[in-house]
C-alpha positions as YAML, in Angstrom:
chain: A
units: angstrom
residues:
- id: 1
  name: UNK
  ca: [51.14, 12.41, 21.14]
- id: 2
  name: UNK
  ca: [49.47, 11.61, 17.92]
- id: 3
  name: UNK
  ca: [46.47, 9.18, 17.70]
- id: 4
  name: UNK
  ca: [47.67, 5.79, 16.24]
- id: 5
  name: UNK
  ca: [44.37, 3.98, 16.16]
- id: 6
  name: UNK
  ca: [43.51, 2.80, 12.87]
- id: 7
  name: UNK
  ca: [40.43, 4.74, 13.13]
- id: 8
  name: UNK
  ca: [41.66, 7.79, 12.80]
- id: 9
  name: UNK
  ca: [43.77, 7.41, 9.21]
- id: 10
  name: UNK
  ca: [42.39, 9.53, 6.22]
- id: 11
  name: UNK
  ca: [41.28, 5.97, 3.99]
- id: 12
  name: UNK
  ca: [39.78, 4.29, 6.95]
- id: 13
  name: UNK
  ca: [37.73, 7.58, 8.02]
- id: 14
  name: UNK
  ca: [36.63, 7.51, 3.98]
- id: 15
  name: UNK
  ca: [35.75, 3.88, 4.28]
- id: 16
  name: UNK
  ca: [33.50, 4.51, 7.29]
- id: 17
  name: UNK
  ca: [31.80, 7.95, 6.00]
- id: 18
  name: UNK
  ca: [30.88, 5.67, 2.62]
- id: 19
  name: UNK
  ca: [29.21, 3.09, 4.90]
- id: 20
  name: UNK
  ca: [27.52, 5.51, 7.10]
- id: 21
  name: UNK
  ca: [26.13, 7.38, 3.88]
- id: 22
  name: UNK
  ca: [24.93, 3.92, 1.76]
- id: 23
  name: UNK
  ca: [23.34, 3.27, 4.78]
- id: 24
  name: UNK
  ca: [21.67, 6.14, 5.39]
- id: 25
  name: UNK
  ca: [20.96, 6.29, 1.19]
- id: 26
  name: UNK
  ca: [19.49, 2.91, 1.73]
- id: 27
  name: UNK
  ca: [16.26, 3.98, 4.04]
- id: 28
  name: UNK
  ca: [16.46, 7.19, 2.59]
- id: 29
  name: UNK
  ca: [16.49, 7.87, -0.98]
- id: 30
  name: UNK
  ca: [13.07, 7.44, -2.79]
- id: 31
  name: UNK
  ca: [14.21, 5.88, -5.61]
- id: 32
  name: UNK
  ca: [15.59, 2.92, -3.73]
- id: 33
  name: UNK
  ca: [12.54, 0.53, -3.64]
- id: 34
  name: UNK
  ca: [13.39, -1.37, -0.87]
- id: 35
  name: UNK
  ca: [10.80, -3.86, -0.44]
- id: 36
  name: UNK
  ca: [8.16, -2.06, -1.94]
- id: 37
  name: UNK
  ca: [6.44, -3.32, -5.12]
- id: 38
  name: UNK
  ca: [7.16, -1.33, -8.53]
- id: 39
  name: UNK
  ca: [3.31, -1.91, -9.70]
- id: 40
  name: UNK
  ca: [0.40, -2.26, -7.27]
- id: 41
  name: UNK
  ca: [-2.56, -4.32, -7.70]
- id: 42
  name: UNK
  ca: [-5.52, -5.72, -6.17]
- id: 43
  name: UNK
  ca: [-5.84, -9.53, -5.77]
- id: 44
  name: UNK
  ca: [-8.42, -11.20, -8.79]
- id: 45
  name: UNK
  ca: [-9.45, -14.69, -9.06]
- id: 46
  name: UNK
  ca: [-7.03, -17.13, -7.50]
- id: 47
  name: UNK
  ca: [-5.26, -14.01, -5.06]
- id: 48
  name: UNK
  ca: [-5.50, -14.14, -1.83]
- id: 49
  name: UNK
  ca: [-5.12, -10.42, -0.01]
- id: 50
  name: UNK
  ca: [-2.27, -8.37, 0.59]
- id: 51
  name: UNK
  ca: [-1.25, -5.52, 2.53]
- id: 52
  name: UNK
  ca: [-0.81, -2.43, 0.86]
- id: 53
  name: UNK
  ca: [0.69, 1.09, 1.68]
- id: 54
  name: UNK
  ca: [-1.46, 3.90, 2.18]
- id: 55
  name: UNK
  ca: [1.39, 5.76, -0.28]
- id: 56
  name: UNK
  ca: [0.03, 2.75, -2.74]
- id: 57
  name: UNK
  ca: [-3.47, 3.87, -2.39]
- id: 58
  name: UNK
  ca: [-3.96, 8.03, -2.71]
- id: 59
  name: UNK
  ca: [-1.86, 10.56, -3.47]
- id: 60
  name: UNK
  ca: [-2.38, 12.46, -0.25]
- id: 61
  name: UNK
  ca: [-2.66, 9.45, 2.18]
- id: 62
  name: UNK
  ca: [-1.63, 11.82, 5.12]
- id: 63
  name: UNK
  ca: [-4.36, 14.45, 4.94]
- id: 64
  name: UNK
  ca: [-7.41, 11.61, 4.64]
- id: 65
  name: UNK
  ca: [-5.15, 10.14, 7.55]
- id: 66
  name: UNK
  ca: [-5.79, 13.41, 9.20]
- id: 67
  name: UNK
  ca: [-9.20, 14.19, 8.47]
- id: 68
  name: UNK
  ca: [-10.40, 10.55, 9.92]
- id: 69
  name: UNK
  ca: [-8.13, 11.09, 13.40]
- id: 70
  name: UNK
  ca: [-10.07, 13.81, 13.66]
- id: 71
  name: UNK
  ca: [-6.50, 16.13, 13.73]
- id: 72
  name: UNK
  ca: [-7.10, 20.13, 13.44]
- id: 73
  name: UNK
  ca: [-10.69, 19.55, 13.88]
- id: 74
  name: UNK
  ca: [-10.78, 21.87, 17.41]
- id: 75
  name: UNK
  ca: [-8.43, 24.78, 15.80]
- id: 76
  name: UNK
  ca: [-10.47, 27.67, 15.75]
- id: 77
  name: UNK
  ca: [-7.75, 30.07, 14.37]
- id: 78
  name: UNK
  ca: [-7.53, 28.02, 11.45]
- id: 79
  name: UNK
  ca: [-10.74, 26.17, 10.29]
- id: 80
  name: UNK
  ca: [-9.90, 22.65, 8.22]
- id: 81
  name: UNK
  ca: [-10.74, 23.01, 4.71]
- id: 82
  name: UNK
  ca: [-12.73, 19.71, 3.39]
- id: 83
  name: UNK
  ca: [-10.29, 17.10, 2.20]
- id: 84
  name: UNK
  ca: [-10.93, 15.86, -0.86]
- id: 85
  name: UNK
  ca: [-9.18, 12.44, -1.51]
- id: 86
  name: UNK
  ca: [-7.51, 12.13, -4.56]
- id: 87
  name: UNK
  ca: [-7.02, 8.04, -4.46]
- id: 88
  name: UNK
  ca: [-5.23, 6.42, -7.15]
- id: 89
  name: UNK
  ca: [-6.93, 3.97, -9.83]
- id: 90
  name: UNK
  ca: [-5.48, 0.88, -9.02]
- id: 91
  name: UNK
  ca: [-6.04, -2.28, -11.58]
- id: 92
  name: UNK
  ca: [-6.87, -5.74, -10.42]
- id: 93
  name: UNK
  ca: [-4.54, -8.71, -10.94]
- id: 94
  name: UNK
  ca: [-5.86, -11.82, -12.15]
- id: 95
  name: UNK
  ca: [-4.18, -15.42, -12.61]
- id: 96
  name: UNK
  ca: [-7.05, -16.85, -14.97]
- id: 97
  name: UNK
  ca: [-9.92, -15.48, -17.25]
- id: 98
  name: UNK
  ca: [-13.19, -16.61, -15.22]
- id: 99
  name: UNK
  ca: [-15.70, -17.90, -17.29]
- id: 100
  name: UNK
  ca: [-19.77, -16.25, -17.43]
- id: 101
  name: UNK
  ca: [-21.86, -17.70, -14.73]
- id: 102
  name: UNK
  ca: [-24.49, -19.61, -16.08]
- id: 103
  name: UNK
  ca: [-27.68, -19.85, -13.70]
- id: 104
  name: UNK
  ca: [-30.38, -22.62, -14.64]
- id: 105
  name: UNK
  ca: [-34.34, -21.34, -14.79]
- id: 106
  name: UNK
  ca: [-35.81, -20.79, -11.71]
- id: 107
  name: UNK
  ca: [-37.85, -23.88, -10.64]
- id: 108
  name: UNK
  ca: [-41.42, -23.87, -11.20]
- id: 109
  name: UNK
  ca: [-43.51, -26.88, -8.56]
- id: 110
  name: UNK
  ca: [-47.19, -27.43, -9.46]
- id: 111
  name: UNK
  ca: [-49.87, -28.76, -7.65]
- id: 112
  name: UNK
  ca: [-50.32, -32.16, -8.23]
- id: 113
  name: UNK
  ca: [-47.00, -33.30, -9.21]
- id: 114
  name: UNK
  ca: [-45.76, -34.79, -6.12]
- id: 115
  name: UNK
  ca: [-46.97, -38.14, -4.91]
- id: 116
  name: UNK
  ca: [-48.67, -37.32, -1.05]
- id: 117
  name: UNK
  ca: [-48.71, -33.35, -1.22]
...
């Protein structure tokens, strides 16, 4: 007997391979942003802080990762080479230009100049 189920025709079985692929293109694909911001910066005047991806932060985020787990460090075949991190400049965001702090003279007391000292 042949299988009638409405799974099993050619346009439905397209239908459903589509789905399972966007899906899998969605999480996948690193073009797809997903959540993640396009630009990255730290928080100025009038930010508060954010969290931010170690992918957002250095180009080889796994290997400093690595190096501060301590991971490799007790291979003696193959001895860790020092890790250099090679972090990413990252710009700070601000909502206003602050203005220059202005600080008054220091105060000078003299003798004499207060009543009962």
């Amino acid at each position: 007997m042949t299988d009638t189920r409405k799974k099993s025709q050619k346009g439905d079985y397209d239908l459903e391979q589509a789905v399972s692929f966007g899906f899998v293109d969605y999480y996948v694909n690193s073009e797809n942003r997903m959540g993640c911001p396009v630009n990255t910066y730290f928080p100025g005047n009038g930010l508060i802080g954010q969290k931010a991806s170690r992918v957002n932060l250095a180009n080889n985020s796994c290997d400093i990762e690595s190096m501060l787990r301590g991971t490799g460090t007790c291979n003696m075949v193959q001895t860790q080479s020092p890790i250099v991190p090679d972090i990413k400049q990252i710009r700070s965001l601000n909502l206003f230009d602050s203005q220059p702090v202005q600080l008054p003279e220091p105060m000078v007391v003299h003798k004499g100049q207060r009543p009962r000292w």
